[in-house]
C-alpha positions as CSV (number, residue, x, y, z in Angstrom):
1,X,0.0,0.0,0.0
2,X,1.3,3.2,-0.8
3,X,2.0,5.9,1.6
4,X,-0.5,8.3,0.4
5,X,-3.0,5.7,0.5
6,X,-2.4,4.7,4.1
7,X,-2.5,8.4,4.9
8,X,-6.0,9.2,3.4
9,X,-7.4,6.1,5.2
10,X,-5.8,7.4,8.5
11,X,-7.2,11.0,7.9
12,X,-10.7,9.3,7.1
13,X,-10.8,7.4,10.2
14,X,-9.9,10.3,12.3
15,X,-12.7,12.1,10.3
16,X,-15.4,9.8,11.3
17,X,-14.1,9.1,14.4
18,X,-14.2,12.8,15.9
19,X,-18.0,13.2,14.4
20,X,-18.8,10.2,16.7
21,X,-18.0,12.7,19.6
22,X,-17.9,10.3,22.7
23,X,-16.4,6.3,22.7
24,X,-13.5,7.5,19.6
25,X,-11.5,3.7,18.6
26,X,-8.3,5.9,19.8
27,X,-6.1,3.1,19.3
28,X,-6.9,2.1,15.7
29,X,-6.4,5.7,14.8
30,X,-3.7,5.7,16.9
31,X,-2.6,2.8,14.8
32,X,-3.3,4.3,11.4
33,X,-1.7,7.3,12.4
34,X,1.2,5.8,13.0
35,X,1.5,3.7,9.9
36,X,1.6,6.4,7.7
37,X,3.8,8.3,9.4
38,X,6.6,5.1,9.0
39,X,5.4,4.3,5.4
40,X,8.0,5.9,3.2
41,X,11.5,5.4,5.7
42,X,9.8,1.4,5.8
43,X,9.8,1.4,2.2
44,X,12.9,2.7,2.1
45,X,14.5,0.5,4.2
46,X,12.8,-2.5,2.4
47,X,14.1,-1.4,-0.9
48,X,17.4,-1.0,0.1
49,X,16.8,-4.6,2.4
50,X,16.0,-6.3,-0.9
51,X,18.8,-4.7,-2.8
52,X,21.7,-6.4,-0.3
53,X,19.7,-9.5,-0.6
54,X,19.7,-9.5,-3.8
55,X,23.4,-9.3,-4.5
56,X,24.3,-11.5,-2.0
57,X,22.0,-14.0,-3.9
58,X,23.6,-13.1,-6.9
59,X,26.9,-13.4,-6.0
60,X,26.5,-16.9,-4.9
61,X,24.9,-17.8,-8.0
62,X,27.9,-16.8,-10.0
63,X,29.8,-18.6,-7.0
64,X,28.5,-21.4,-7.8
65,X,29.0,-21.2,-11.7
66,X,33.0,-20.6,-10.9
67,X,32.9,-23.8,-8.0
68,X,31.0,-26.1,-11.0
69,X,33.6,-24.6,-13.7
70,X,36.5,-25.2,-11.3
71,X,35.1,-28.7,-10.6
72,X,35.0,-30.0,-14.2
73,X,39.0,-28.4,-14.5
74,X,40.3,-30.0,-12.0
75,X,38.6,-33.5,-13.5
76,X,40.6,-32.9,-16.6
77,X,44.3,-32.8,-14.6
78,X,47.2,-31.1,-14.7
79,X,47.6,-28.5,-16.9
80,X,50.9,-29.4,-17.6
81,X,50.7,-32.8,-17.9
82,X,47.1,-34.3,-18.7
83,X,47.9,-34.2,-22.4
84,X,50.3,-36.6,-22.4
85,X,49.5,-40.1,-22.7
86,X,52.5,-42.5,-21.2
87,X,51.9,-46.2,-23.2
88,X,53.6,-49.7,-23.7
89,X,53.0,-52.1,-26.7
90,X,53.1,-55.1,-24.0
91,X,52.1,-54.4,-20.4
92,X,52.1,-57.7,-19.7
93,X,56.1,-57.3,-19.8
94,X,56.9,-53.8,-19.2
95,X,54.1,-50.8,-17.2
96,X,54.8,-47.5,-17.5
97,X,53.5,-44.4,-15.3
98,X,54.5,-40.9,-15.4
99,X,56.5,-39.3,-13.1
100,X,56.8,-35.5,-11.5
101,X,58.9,-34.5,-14.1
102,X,57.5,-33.5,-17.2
103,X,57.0,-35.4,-20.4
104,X,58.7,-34.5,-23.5
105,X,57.2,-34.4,-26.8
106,X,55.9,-37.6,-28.4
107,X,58.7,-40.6,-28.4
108,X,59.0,-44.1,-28.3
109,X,62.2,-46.2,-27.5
110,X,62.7,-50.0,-27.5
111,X,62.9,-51.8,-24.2
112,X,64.6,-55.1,-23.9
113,X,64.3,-56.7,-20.2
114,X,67.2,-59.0,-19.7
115,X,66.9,-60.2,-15.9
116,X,64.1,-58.9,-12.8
117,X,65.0,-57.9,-9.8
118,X,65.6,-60.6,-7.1
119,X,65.7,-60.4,-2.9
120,X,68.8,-62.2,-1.5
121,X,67.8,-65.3,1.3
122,X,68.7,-66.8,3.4
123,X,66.5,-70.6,4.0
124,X,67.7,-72.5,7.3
125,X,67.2,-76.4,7.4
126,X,63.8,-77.6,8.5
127,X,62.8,-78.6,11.7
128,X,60.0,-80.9,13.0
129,X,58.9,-78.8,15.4
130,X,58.2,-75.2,16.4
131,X,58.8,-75.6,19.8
132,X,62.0,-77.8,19.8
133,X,65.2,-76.5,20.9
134,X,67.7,-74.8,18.5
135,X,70.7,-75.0,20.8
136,X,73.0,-78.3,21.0
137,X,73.2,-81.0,23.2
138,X,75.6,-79.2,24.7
139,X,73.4,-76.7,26.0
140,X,75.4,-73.8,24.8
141,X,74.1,-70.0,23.7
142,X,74.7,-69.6,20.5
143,X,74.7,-66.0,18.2
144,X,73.2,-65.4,14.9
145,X,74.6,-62.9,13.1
146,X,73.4,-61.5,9.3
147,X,75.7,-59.5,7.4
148,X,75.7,-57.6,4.4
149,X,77.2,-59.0,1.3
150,X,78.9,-62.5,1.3
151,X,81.2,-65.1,3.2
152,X,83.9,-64.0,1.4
153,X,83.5,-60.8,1.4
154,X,81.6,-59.9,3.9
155,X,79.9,-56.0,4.8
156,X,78.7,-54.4,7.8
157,X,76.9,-56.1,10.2
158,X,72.8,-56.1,9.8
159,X,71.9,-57.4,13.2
160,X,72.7,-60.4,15.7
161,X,70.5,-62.2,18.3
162,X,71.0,-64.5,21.1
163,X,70.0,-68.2,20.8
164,X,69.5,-70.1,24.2
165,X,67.4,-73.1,25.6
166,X,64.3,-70.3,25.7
167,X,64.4,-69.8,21.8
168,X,61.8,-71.5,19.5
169,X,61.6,-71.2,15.8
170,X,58.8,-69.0,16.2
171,X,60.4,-66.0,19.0
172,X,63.7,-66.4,16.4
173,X,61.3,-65.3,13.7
174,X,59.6,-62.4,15.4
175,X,63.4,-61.4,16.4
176,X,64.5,-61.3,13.1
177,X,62.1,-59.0,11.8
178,X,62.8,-56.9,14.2
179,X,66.0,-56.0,12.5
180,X,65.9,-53.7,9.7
181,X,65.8,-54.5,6.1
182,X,65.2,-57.9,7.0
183,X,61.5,-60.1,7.3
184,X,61.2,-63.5,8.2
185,X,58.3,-66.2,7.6
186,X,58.2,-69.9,8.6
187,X,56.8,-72.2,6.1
188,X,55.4,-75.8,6.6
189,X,56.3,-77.9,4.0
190,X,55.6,-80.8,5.6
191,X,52.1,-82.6,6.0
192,X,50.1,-82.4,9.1
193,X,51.2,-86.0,10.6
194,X,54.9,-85.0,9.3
195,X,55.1,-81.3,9.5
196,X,58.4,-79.3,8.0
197,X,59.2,-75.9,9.0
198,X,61.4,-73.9,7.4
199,X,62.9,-70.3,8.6
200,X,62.8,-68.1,5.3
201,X,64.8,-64.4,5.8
202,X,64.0,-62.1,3.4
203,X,65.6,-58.6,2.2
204,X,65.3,-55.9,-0.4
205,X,65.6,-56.9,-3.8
206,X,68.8,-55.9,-5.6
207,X,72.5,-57.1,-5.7
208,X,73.3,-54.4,-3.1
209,X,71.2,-55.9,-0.7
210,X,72.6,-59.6,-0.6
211,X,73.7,-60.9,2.8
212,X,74.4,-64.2,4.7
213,X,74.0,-65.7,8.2
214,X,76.6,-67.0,10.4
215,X,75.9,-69.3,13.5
216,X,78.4,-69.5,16.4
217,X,79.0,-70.3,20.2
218,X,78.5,-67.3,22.3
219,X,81.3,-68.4,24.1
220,X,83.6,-69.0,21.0
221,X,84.0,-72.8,21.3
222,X,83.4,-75.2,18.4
223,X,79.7,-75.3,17.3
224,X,77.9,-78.8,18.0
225,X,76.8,-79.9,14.7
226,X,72.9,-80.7,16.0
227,X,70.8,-77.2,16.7
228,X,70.3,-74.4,14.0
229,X,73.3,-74.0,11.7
230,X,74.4,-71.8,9.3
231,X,76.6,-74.4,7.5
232,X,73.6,-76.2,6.2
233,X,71.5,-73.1,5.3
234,X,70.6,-72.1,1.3
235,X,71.7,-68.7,0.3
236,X,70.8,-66.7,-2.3
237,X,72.1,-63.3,-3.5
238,X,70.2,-60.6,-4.7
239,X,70.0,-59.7,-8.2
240,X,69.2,-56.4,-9.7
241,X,66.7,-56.0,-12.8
242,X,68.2,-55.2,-16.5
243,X,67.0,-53.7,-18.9
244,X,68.3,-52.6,-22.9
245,X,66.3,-48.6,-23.5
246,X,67.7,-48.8,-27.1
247,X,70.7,-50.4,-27.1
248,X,71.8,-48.9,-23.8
249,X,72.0,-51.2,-20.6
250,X,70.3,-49.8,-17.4
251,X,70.2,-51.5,-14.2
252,X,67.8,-51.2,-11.0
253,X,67.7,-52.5,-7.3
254,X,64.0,-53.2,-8.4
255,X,61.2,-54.0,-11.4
256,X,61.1,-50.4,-11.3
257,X,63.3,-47.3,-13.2
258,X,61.7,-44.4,-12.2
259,X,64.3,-42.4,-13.8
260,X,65.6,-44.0,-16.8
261,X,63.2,-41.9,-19.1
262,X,62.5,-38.4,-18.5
263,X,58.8,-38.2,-16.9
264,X,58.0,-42.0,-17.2
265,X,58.4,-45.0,-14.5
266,X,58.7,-48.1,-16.4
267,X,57.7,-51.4,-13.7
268,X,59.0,-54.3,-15.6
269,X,57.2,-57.8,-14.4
270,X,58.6,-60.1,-17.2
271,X,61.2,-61.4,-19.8
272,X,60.9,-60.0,-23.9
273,X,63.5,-63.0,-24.4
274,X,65.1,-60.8,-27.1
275,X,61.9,-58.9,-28.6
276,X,61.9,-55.5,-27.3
277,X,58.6,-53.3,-26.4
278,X,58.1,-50.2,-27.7
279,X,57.3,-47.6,-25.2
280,X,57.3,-44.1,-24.6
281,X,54.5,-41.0,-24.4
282,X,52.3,-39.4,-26.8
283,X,49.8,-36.6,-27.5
284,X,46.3,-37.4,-25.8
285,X,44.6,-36.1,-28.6
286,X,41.0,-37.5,-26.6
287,X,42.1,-35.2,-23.5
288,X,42.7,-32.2,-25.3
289,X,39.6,-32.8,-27.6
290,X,37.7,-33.6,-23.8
291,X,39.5,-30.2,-22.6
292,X,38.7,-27.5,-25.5
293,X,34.9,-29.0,-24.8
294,X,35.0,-28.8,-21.0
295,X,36.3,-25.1,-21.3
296,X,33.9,-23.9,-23.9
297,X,30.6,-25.2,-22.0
298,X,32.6,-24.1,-18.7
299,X,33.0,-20.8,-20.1
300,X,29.8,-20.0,-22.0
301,X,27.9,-21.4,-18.3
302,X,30.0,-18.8,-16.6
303,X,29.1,-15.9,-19.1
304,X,25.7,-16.2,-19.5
305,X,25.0,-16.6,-15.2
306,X,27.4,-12.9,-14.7
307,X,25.1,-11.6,-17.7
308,X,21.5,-13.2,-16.0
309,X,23.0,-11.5,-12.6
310,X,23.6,-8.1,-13.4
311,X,21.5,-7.6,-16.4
312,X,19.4,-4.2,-15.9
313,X,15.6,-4.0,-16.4
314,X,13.2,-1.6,-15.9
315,X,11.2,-3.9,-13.5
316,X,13.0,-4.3,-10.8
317,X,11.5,-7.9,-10.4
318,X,13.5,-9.0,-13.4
319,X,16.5,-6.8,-12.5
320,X,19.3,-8.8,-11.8
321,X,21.1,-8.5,-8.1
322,X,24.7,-7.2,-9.6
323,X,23.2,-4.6,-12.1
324,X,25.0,-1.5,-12.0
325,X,27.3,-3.3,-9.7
326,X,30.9,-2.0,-10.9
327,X,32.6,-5.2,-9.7
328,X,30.8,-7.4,-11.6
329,X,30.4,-5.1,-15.1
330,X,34.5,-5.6,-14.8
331,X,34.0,-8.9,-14.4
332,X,31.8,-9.1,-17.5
333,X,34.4,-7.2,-19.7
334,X,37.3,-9.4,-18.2
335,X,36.0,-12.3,-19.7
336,X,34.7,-11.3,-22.6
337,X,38.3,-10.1,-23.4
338,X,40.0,-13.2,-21.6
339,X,39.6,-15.5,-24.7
340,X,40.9,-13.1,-27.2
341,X,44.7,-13.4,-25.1
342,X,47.3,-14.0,-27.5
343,X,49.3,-17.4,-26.1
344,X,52.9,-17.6,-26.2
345,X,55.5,-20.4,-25.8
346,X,55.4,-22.6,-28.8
347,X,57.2,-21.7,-31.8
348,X,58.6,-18.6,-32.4
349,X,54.7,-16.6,-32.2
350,X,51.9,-16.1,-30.2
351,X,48.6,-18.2,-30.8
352,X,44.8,-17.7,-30.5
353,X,42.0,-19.6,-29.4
354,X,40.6,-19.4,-32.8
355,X,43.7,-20.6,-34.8
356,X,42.5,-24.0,-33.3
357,X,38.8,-23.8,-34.2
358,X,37.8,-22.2,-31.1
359,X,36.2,-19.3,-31.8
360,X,34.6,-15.8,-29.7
361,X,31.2,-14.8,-30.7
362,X,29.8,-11.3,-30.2
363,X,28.0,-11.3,-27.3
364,X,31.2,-13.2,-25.9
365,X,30.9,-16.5,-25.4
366,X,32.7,-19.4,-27.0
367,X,31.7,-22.0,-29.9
368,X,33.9,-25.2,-30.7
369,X,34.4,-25.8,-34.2
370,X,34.8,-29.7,-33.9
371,X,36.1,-30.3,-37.8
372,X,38.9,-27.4,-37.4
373,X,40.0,-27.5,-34.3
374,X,40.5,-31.9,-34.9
375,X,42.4,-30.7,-38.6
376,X,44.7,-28.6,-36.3
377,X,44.8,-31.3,-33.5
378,X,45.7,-33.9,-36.6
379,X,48.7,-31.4,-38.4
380,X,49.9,-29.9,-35.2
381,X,49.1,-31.2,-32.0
382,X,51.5,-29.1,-30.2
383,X,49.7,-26.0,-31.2
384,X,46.7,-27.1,-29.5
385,X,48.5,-28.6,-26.4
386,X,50.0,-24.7,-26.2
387,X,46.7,-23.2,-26.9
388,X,44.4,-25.6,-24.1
389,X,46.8,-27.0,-21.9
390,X,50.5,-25.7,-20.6
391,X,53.9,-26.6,-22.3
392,X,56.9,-26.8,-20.7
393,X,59.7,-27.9,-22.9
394,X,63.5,-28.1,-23.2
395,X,65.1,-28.2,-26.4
396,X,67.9,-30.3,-25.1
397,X,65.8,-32.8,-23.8
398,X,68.2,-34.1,-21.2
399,X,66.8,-31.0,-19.7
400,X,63.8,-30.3,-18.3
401,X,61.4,-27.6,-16.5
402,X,61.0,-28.7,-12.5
403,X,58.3,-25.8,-11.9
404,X,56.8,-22.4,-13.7
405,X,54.3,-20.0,-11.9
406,X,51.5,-17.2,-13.3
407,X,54.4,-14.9,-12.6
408,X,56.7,-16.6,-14.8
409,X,57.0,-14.5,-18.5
410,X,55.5,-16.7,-21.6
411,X,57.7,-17.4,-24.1
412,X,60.8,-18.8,-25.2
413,X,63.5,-18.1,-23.1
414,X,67.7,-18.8,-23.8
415,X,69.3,-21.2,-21.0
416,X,73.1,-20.3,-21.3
417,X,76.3,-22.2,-19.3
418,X,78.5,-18.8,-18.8
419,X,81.0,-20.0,-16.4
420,X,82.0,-24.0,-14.9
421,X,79.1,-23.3,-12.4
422,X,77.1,-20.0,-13.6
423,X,74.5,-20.0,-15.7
424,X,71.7,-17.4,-17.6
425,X,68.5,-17.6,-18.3
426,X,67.9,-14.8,-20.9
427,X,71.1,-13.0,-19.7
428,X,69.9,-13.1,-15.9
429,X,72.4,-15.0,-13.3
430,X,70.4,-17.5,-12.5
431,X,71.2,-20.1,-8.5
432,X,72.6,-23.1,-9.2
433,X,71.3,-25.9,-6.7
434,X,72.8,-29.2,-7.0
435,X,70.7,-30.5,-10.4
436,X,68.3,-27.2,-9.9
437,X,68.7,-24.0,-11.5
438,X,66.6,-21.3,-10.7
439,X,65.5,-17.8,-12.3
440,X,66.4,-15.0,-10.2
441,X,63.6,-13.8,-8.6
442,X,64.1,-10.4,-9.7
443,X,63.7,-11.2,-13.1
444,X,60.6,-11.7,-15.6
445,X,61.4,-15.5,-15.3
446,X,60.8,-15.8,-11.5
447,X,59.4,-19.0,-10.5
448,X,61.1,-20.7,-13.5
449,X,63.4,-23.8,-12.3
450,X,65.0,-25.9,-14.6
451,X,66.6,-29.8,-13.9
452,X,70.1,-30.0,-15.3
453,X,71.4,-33.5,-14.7
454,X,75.0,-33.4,-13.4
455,X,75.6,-35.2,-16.4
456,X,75.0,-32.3,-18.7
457,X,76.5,-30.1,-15.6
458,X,79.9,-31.3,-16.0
459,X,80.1,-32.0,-19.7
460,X,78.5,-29.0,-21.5
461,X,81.4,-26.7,-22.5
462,X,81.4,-22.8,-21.3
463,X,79.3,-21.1,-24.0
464,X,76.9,-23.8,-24.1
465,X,72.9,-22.6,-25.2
466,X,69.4,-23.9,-25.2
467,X,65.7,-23.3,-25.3
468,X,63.0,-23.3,-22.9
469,X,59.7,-22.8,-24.4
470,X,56.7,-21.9,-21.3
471,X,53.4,-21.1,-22.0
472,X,50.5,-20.9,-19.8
473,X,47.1,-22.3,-21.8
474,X,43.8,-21.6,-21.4
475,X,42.9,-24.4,-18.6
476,X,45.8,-22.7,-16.5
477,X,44.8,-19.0,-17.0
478,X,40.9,-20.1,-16.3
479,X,41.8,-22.0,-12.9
480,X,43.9,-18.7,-11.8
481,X,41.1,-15.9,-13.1
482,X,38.6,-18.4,-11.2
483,X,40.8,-19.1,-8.4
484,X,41.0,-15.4,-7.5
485,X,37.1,-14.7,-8.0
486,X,37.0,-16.7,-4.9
487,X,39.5,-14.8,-2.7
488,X,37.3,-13.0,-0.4
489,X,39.2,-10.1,-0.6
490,X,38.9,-9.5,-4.2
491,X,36.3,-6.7,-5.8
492,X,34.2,-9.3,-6.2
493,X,34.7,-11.1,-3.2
494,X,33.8,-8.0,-1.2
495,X,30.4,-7.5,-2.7
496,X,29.2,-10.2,-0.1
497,X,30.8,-8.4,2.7
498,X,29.7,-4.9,1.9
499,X,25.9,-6.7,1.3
500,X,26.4,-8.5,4.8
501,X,27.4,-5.1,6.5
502,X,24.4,-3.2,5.1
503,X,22.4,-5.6,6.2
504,X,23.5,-5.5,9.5
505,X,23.3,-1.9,9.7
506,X,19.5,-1.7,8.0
507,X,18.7,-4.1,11.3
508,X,20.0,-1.1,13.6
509,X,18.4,1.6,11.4
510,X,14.8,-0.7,11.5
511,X,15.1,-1.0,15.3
512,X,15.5,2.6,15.5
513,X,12.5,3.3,13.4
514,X,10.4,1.1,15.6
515,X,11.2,2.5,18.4
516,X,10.9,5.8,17.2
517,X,7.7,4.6,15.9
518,X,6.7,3.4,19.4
519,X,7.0,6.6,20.7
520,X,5.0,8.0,18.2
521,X,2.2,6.0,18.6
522,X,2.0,6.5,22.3
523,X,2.4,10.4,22.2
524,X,-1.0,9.9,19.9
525,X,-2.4,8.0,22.2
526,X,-1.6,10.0,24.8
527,X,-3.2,13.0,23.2
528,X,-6.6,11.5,21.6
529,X,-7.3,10.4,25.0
530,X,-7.5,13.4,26.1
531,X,-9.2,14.7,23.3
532,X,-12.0,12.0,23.8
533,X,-12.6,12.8,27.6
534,X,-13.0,16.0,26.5
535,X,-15.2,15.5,23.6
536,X,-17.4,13.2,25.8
537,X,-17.7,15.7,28.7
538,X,-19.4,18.1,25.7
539,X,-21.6,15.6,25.2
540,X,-22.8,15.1,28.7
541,X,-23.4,18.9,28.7
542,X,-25.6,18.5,25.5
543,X,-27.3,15.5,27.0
544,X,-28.2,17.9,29.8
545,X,-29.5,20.7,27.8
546,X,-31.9,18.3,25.9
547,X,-33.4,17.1,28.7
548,X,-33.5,20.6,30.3
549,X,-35.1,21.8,27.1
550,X,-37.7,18.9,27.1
551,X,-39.0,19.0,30.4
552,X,-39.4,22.7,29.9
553,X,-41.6,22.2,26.9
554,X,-43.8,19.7,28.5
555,X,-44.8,21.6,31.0
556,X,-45.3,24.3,28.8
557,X,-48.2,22.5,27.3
558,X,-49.5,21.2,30.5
């Protein structure tokens, strides 16, 4: 109701009422009053009530669009790494993994296992029993010692324990593993009527790890020959895994190389007897193709829920909660230029989203042209994987990039050997770390480190030179921009607050209205009471009169 409205029906109630002279309904004028007094600071307040709400709704709304953007992302992987595929022709012989280290381009190489890792053991005879006695007839302690490597040329010692009349096959075990690198399991071999236990030791695989057992009087007298030996026990040495990665023997202390390839783990669980498996990484065309879709839907989702939210109409009903909202017009412009960026990092130029079929329409969003951007994914898959995803490549591939940040320039930048232990990256000193080098911090490089193998650190001449080519693709530049819509702190982030603190302060300014209100309403109270006793006293007067007047008449006519 409108506040003229409310104050014509107050004024038409106070008409009416006052012509009734005595028994005024003070309070629902009172009331009415009141009402219209408050109607246009209530309105007021409501309007600017609904106006907080409805940004704060708003903002969540377009929260929600950047958590379900982020979501889908993060499902596609690293940016630097999800569009590489790791593969083997045979992983029934030879698994492959990638590692932290980054994969290079697309290669394969030829893998020939020759021998798998094996764990050195030691097996002690069997025994009948679990509970017999391990010591001699004699009754002597005896000591069991393991030690690295072999009889004849033994290493340091792994552990020793004590063998008396108390020891059983079983404590012996659960003493054994207690010493590191080593486990121990009995076995029955036997049948249940004729039972054989044997005391298996166990350690890392690998020839490093071989060791033996000796078995000796504590007191250094000659060993009975009855009792646990040592003489008697089978040994076997450990073995490390080989393998041929094109010609070129590597060796393991397990199945597994995790650094034999640059970004790959190869687990090798079987023989190729001569007929090598091809392995190696390359180009996940189905994840980028997955990607460049994700981001486009992602995208357009996240434009059109900013535009629903702070589109202005004339009906406030229909207005959205962020129009006129400055934050979240920049917002709007932001992306509608974000997808124009130029990428750099590949080749010797900057890319577009549209030179791989992904192209900006005019009201901003994004449209996927499926037959172009697969023709460029099929002539130059590295384009694209610059374009969607993140590159990080050496051009010496012995080389590679350990770790790039949003502060880290695109582009290609020169790696340069200037001294026997100083290096540049674009003509800035760069630290030296062991097998890390990294960008001065100072520098338009910052956050770029580099592994150098110590390999490549000691035999590169002075004067030596390469490429590292960094670019930071659309998946990676989307996660940040989202990222930092969240951060409470940022223009956007603050709308909520500023919403949360007007709200708060229109709850002080509406209890000070009602009170004020309050008063109001009792000061009218206060004063048509007093008006009505004295209305009603005139009417008692007039009462008076009449009666006066007709008694007079009467007897008049009498």
């Amino acid at each position: 109701m409108s506040t003229s409205s409310i104050t014509s029906n107050a004024g038409q109630a106070a008409i009416s009422a006052l012509k009734s002279g005595s028994g005024i309904d003070i309070q629902t004028l009172a009331t009415d009053l009141t009402n219209a007094t408050k109607a246009s600071s209530q309105a007021a307040l409501d309007n600017r009530k609904k106006a907080a709400e409805a940004q704060i709704s708003s903002v969540a709304k377009v929260m929600n669009a950047v958590d379900t953007f982020l979501s889908s992302l993060k499902e596609i992987g690293d940016a630097a790494s999800f569009q590489r595929q790791p593969f083997s022709a045979d992983t029934t012989k030879i698994s492959v993994d990638t590692t932290a280290e980054a994969l290079p381009p697309d290669f394969a190489s030829s893998v020939d296992v020759v021998r798998l890792a094996r764990e050195p053991s030691v097996r002690f005879a069997s025994a009948s029993s679990l509970d017999g006695s391990l010591i001699g007839a004699d009754g002597l302690s005896r000591t069991l010692t393991f030690k690295k490597g072999t009889e004849a040329t033994p290493g340091s010692t792994l552990g020793s324990i004590t063998i008396d009349a108390s020891t059983t096959l079983t404590s012996l075990r659960d003493q054994i593993n207690g010493i590191s690198g080593l486990s121990a399991v009995i076995v029955n071999g036997g049948t249940a009527a004729s039972p054989q236990y044997t005391l298996s030791v166990k350690g890392a695989s690998g020839a490093a790890n071989s060791f033996f057992a000796s078995v000796a009087n504590a007191d250094g007298s000659t060993l009975a020959t009855d009792g646990l030996q040592s003489a008697n026990a089978t040994v076997t040495s450990g073995l490390d895994a080989e393998i041929k990665i094109d010609g070129l023997t590597v060796t393991s202390a397990t199945n597994t190389f995790s650094s034999a390839l640059q970004g790959l783990s190869l687990t090798v669980s079987g023989l190729t007897n001569g007929t090598p498996v091809t392995v190696g990484a390359r180009t996940n065309t189905e994840s980028l193709t997955t990607a460049a879709a994700t981001l486009v839907s992602g995208f357009n989702m996240m434009l059109e829920t900013v535009k629903a939210e702070s589109a202005f109409d004339a009906d406030p009903t229909k207005r959205g909660g962020l129009s006129n909202n400055s934050a979240a017009s920049s917002l709007l412009a932001q992306l509608r230029r974000f997808t124009t960026q130029p990428i750099s990092g590949y080749a010797d130029r900057a890319y577009t989203m549209a030179e791989i079929g992904i192209k900006t329409n005019r009201d901003g969003s994004l449209t996927l042209d499926t037959t172009a951007f697969a023709t460029v994914l099929r002539r130059d898959p590295g384009r694209v994987e610059a374009v969607i995803a993140s590159k990080r490549t050496v051009a010496d591939g012995r080389l590679s990039v350990l770790n790039a940040t949003r502060d880290t320039a695109t582009g290609v930048h020169e790696l340069k050997k200037t001294g026997a232990s100083t290096w540049t990256i674009n003509g800035t000193s760069a630290t030296l770390s062991g097998t890390t080098l990294t960008a001065s911090t100072s520098s338009t490089e910052k956050g770029l480190e580099l592994t150098v193998p110590a390999s490549v650190l000691g035999s590169v001449p002075v004067g030596y030179t390469t490429r590292v080519s960094y670019s930071r693709g659309m998946l990676e530049r989307v996660s940040d921009m989202l990222s930092d819509l969240k951060d409470s702190q940022s223009a956007f982030g603050r709308i909520t607050t500023n919403s949360k603190a007007t709200l708060s302060k229109l709850e002080s300014e509406q209890q000070q209205l009602d009170d004020r209100m309050t008063q109001l309403k009792a000061r009218y109270l206060k004063q048509f009471a007093t008006m009505d006793s004295l209305v009603g006293q005139g009417r008692t007067t007039q009462d008076s009169l009449t009666n006066f007047m007709t008694s007079w008449s009467n007897s008049l006519k009498g």
